[in-house]
C-alpha positions as CSV (number, residue, x, y, z in Angstrom):
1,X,35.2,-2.6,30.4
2,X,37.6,-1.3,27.8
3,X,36.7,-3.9,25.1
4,X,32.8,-2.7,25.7
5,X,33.5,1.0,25.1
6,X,35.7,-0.2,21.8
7,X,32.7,-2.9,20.7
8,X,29.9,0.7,21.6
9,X,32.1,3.0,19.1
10,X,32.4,0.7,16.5
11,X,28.9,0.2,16.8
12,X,27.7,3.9,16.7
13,X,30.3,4.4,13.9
14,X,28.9,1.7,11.6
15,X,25.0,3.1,12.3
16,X,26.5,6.6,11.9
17,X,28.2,5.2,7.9
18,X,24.5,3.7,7.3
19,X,22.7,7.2,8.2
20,X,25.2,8.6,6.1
21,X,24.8,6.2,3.0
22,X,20.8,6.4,3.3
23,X,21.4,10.3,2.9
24,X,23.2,10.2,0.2
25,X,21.0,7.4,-1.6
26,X,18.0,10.0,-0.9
27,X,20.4,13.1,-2.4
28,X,21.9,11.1,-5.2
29,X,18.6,8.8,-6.4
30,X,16.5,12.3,-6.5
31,X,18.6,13.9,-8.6
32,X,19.1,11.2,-11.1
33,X,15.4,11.0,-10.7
34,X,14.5,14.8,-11.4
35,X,17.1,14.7,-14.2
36,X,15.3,11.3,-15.9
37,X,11.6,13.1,-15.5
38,X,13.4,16.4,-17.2
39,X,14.3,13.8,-20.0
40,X,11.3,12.4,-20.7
41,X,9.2,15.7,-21.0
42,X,11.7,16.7,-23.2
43,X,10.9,13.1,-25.2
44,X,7.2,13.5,-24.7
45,X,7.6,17.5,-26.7
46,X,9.7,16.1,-28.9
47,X,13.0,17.3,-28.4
48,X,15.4,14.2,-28.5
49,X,18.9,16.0,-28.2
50,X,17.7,17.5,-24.7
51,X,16.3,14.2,-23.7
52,X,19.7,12.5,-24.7
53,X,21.6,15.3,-22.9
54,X,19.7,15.2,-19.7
55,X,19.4,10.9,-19.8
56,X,23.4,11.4,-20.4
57,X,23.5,13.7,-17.7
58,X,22.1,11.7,-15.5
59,X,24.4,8.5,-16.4
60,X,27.5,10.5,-16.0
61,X,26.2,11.4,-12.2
62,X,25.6,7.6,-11.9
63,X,29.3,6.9,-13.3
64,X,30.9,9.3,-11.2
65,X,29.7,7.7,-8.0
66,X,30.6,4.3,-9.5
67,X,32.8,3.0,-6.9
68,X,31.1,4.2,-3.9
69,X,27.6,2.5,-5.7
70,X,29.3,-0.9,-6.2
71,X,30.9,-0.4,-2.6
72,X,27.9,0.1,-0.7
73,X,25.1,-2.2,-2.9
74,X,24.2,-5.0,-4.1
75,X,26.1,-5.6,-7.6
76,X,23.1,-6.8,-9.3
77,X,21.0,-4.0,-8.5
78,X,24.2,-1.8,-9.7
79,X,24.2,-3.7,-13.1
80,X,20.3,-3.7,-13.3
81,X,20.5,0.7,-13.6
82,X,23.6,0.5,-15.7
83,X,22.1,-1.8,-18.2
84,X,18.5,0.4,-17.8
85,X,20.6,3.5,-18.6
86,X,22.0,1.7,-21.6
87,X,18.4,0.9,-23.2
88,X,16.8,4.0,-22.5
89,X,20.0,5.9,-24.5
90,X,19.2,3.3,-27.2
91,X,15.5,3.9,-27.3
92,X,16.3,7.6,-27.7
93,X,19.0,7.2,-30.3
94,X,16.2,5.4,-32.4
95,X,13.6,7.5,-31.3
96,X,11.0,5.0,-30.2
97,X,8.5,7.2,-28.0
98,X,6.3,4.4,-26.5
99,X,9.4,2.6,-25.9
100,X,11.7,4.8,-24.7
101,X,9.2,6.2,-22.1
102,X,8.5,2.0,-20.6
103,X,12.6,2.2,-20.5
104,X,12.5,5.2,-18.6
105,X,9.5,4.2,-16.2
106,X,11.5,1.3,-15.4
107,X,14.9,2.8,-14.6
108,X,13.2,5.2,-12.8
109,X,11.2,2.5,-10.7
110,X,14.5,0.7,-9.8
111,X,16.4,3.9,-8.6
112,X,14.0,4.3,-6.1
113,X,14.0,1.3,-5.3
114,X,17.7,1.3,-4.6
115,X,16.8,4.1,-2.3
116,X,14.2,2.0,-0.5
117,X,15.9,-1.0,-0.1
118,X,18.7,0.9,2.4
119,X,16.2,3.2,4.6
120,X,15.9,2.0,7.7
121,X,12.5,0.5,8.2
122,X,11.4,-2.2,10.0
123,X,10.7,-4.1,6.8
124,X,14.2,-3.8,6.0
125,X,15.3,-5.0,9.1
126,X,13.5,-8.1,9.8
């Protein structure tokens, strides 16, 4: 009986992480989100340096969780934001609107899809 009351609170304790780590996805990929759509109306008036701060912002947020990120998910998905981040800074450095705002579609696209791919839904489960 003792082994089924150990095997029952490791159980609730790993569902209890998960709820935890699909909060914090839902936090964490909304404000890298708000701070990337801050970044492009900045780019769409204009204003480069505030889109670069803001697009930096947001990648120092994402490097500050780093460990935790590469932790928790899937290393490719990881490395697919980095390298995102990485071109849309370039885009902005040069200046290339059109460009720079496809970048930023698409980074934003797979943050929340990092989100979505830990919620628990039954098309994550099966």
């Amino acid at each position: 009986m003792k082994r089924l009351w150990i095997a029952a609170a490791l159980l609730v304790a790993i569902f209890c992480a998960m709820l935890y780590n699909t909060h914090f996805l839902c936090r964490f990929s909304g404000e890298l989100a708000q701070a990337l759509e801050q970044a492009e109306a900045y780019a769409e008036q204009g204003d480069w340096r505030r889109a670069e701060s803001m697009t930096r912002q947001a990648y120092d947020l994402w490097q500050s969780r780093d460990s935790y990120l590469h932790i928790t998910l899937r290393h490719a998905d990881t490395d697919l934001i980095y390298s995102g981040f990485r071109e849309v800074l370039e885009f902005i450095t040069c200046q290339e609107a059109g460009e720079y705002s496809a970048a930023n579609a698409k980074l934003l696209t797979e943050i929340e899809l990092l989100y979505e791919a830990e919620q628990l839904t039954l098309k994550n489960v099966l």
